[in-house]
N, C-alpha and C positions, 0 to 999 in steps of 0.2 A: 504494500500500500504506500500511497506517495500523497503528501500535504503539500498543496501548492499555496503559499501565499500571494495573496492580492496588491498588486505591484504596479498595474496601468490598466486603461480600459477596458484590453482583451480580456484581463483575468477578473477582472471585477463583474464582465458581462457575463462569466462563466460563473462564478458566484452565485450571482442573482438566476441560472437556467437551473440550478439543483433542484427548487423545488417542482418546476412540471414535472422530474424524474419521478418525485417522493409519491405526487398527486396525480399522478397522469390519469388516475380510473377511481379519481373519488368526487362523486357531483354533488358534493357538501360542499369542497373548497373553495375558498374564494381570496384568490392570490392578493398580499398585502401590495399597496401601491410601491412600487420603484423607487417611486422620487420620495415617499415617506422616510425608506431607508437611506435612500442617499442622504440626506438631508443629518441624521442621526452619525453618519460618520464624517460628516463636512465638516473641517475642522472651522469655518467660515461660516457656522451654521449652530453649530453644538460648541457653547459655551468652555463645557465643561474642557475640551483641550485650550483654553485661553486658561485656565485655570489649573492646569498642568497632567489633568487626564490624556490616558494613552490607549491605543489601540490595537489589535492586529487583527484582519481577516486571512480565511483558507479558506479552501477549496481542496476536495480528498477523490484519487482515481484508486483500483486494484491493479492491480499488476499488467491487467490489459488494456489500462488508459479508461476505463470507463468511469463515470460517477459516483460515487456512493454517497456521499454528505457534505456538509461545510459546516463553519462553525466564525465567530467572533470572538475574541476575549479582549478586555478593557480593565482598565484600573480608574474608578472613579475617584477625582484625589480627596473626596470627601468621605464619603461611607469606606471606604479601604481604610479608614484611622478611626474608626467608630466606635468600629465591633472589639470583639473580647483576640481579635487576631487581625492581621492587616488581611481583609479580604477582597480578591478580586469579582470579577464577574464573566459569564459565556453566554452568548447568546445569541439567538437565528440559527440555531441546531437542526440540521435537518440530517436525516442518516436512512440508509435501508435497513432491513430489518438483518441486523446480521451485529451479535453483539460485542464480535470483534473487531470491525469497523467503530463502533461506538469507540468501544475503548479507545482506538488510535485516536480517534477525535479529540476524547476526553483527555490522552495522554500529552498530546501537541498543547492545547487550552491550557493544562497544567504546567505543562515545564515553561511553561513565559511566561505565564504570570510568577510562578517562582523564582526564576530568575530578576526577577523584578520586585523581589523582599515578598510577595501573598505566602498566605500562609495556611488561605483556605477561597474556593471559588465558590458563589452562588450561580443560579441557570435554572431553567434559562431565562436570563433578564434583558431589560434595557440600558446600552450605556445614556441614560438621560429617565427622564419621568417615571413612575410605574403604573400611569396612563396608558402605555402602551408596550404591546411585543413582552408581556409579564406575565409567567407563570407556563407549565406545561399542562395539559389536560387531560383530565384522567377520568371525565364522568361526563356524558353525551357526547356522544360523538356523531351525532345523528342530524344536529341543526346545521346550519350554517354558522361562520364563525362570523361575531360582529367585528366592526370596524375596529382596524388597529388592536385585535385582541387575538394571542397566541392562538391554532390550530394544530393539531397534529395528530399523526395517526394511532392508533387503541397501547400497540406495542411499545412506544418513548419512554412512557412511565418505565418499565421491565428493563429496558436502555439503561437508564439512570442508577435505578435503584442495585440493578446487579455491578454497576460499577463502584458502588459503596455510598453514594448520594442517598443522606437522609433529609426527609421534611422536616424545612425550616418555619413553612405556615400554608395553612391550606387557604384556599382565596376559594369564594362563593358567587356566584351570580344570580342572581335573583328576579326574577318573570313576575311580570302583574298583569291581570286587563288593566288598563288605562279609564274605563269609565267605570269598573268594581267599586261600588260603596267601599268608604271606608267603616273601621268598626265604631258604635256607636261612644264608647270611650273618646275616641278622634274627632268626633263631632262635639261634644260636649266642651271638649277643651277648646278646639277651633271658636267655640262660639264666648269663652272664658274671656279667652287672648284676645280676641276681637271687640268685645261690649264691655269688658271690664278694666283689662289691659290698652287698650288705646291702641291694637295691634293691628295694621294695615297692609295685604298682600296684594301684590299687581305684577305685572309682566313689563318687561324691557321695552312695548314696543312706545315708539315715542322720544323715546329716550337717546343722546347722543351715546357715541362709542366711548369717549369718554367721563359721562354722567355713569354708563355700565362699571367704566375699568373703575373709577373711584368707590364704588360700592362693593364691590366684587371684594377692593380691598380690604375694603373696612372691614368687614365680615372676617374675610379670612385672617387678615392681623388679629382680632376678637377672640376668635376660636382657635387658633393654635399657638397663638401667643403663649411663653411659659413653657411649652415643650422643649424636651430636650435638642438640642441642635438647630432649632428654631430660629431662621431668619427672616426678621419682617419683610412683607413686599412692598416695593416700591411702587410709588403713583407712574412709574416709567416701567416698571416690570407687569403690573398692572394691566397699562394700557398696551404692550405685547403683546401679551395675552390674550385679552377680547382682538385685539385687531388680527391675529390668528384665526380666529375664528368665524370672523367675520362672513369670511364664502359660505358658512355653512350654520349660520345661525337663524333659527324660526323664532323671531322676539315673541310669540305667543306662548312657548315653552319653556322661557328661563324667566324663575320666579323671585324676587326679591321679600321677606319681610321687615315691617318698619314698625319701630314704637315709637310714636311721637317725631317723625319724619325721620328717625337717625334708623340706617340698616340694622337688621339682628340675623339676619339667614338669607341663606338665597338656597335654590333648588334650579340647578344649570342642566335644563335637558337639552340635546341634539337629535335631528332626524339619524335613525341607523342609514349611515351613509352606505353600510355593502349590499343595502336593498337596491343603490344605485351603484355602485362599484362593481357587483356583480356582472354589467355589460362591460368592463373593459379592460379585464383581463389584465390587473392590475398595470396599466401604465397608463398615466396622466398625460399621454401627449394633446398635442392641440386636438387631435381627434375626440380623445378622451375629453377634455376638457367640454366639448360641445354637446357628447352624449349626458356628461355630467350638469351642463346646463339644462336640457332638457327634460329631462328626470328631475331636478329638480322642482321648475317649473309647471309641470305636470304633477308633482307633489306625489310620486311614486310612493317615499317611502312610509308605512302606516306605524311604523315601529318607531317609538324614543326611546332614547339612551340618557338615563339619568346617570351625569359624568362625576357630579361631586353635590351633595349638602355640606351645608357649613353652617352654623349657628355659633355665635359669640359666647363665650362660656356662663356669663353670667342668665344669660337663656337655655341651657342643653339643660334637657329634661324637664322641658313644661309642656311638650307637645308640639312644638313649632314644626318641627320638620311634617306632622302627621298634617297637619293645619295645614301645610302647602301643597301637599300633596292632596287632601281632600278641597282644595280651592281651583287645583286641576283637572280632578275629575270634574266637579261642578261644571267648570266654563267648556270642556271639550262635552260635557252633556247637551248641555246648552244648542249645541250646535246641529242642525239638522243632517248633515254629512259630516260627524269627525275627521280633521286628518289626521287624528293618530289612536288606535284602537290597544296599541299594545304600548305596553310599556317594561324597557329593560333594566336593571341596577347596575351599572357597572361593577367589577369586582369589590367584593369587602372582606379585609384577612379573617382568619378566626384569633388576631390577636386583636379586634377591637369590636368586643364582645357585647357591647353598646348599640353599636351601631347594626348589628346582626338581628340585636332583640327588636328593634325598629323596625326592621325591613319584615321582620316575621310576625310583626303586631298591625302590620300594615297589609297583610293578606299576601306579602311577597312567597313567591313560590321558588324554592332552590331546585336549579334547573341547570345548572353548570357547575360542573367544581374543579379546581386546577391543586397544583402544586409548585410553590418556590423551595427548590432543593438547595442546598448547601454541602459542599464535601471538605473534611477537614484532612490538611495534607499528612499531620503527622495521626496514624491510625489510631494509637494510643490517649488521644486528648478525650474531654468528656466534650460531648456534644452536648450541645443547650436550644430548644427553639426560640423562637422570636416569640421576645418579651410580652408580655397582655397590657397592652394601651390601657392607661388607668381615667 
């Protein structure tokens, strides 16, 4: 077996052909966009190497030049000094089923990043967000995969685990109808927060990009404020962010709450874009781009993607988030043709055991479940999972 690393175009374009090999005969899949990735290893693009993060890509033949996997490893310079060991990360794993191939994969990922002081890898991850390309999948395999979220086939787990990778956290996804009553506990407090609390919920639309990015922040400075490793956002990181967004946002979906005009939560859904990505074969060219217009416009996708709740802490735990979501179903009731009938929860670990009881007090149905592995290099160390968000 031979590791090719990713050195200029040709091999980069070889890269990115691994997975029709993986996928060729599975019509579940739905290839992540090109340019998503590129974009993730652009040092022009991703922060994180201005910040002294590093990379390598491969690409893996057999002995008769054919395909078998590829793989990513990176050293975040952040989370590599976090943990209880300097840890790296691997990630965009794709492999046939064949678990000595795995290994070689595993083997190549390991010896650079050790070479490079890790002392333990996670995978498969992103070097950036946990938004996206996070976690392996080890339960349904039968939908399609939403946008920007891992896929892969039934055997990875088996991959992993007989390579010596234990579970660092299991991450859940969560299914709702979108116009299911909430439970009548939700209403009660909705109606609390609102007639007694002075509490006030609305949608974005109206609102400048940056009237959004200022709110967006406050909330989220509110609510994560105090956490460990915790860096406030900037009114300029902020407004990134929504302007990121921008192509792909339905102001009727992303919900702000307010006490007395000042934000307390917001609830950021997105249309499931691979209900639209699904035409174009994951690459964004001008071509793509027009089909993505038009899917749009035609309002294809029936699916939300609830991307993140946030509530300021002095609010977590009086209902708010329940309240926003029961003030969604209302207004998409409302409507004589909803555009959107379903609703998804983006991933939530089971180390934030809070936010889980939410989503399952809210009728959310666990309908996907993944795993973020960790391998420690020296075999003898005690393994530990990821901590439970207090």
């Amino acid at each position: 077996m031979r590791a090719i690393k990713v050195s200029d175009k040709s091999t980069l374009h070889k890269w990115h052909k691994v997975p029709s090999k993986i996928y060729a005969n599975d019509p579940n899949y739905i290839p992540h966009l090109r340019q998503d990735i590129d974009k993730v290893f652009d040092p022009a693009k991703n922060k994180l190497y201005r910040d002294g993060g590093v990379s390598e890509l491969w690409y893996f033949t057999n002995d008769e030049g054919a395909m078998i996997g590829r793989v990513a490893a990176f050293i975040h310079p952040k989370t590599s000094k976090t943990e209880d060991q300097p840890t790296g990360g691997l990630g965009f794993f794709e492999c046939i089923e064949e678990q000595a191939a795995a290994d070689f994969i595993f083997d190549t990922a390991r010896q650079w990043l050790a070479e490079r002081g890790m002392e333990a890898m996670d995978g498969p991850i992103n070097f950036g967000e946990r938004n996206q390309f996070w976690g392996c999948l080890t339960k349904n395999f039968e939908d399609p995969n939403s946008y920007a979220m891992n896929y892969n086939p039934p055997y990875y787990p088996k991959l992993f685990e007989a390579y010596g990778f234990k579970t660092y956290f299991e991450q859940y996804l969560y299914f709702r109808d979108a116009l299911m009553p909430v439970q009548p506990i939700f209403i009660r407090k909705y109606r609390q927060l609102t007639e007694e609390h002075e509490m006030t919920i609305r949608d974005v639309k109206g609102m400048s990009m940056e009237e959004i990015a200022e709110a967006f922040r406050t909330v989220y400075n509110g609510a994560w404020g105090g956490h460990a490793n915790f860096k406030a956002m900037s009114a300029r990181g902020a407004q990134k962010i929504i302007k990121s967004m921008k192509p792909v946002i339905d102001p009727r979906i992303i919900l702000f709450a307010y006490h007395k005009g000042e934000p307390i939560g917001f609830y950021v859904n997105i249309p499931e874009l691979n209900e639209i990505f699904c035409y174009v074969n994951g690459n964004l060219n001008w071509w793509g781009k027009l089909i993505f217009l038009y899917h749009k416009w035609r309002g294809t996708p029936k699916t939300m993607v609830g991307i993140v709740f946030g509530v300021v802490r002095d609010w977590q735990g009086k209902g708010v988030e329940g309240a926003m979501i029961k003030h969604m179903g209302d207004v998409l009731q409302k409507v004589k043709n909803p555009p959107y009938t379903k609703t998804v929860l983006q991933w939530i670990g089971d180390f934030n055991p809070k936010m889980l009881k939410v989503c399952e007090n809210l009728g959310g149905r666990r309908y996907r479940e993944m795993k973020t592995y960790r391998y420690l290099f020296d075999r003898e160390k005690e393994f530990k999972r990821c901590p439970i968000v207090s």
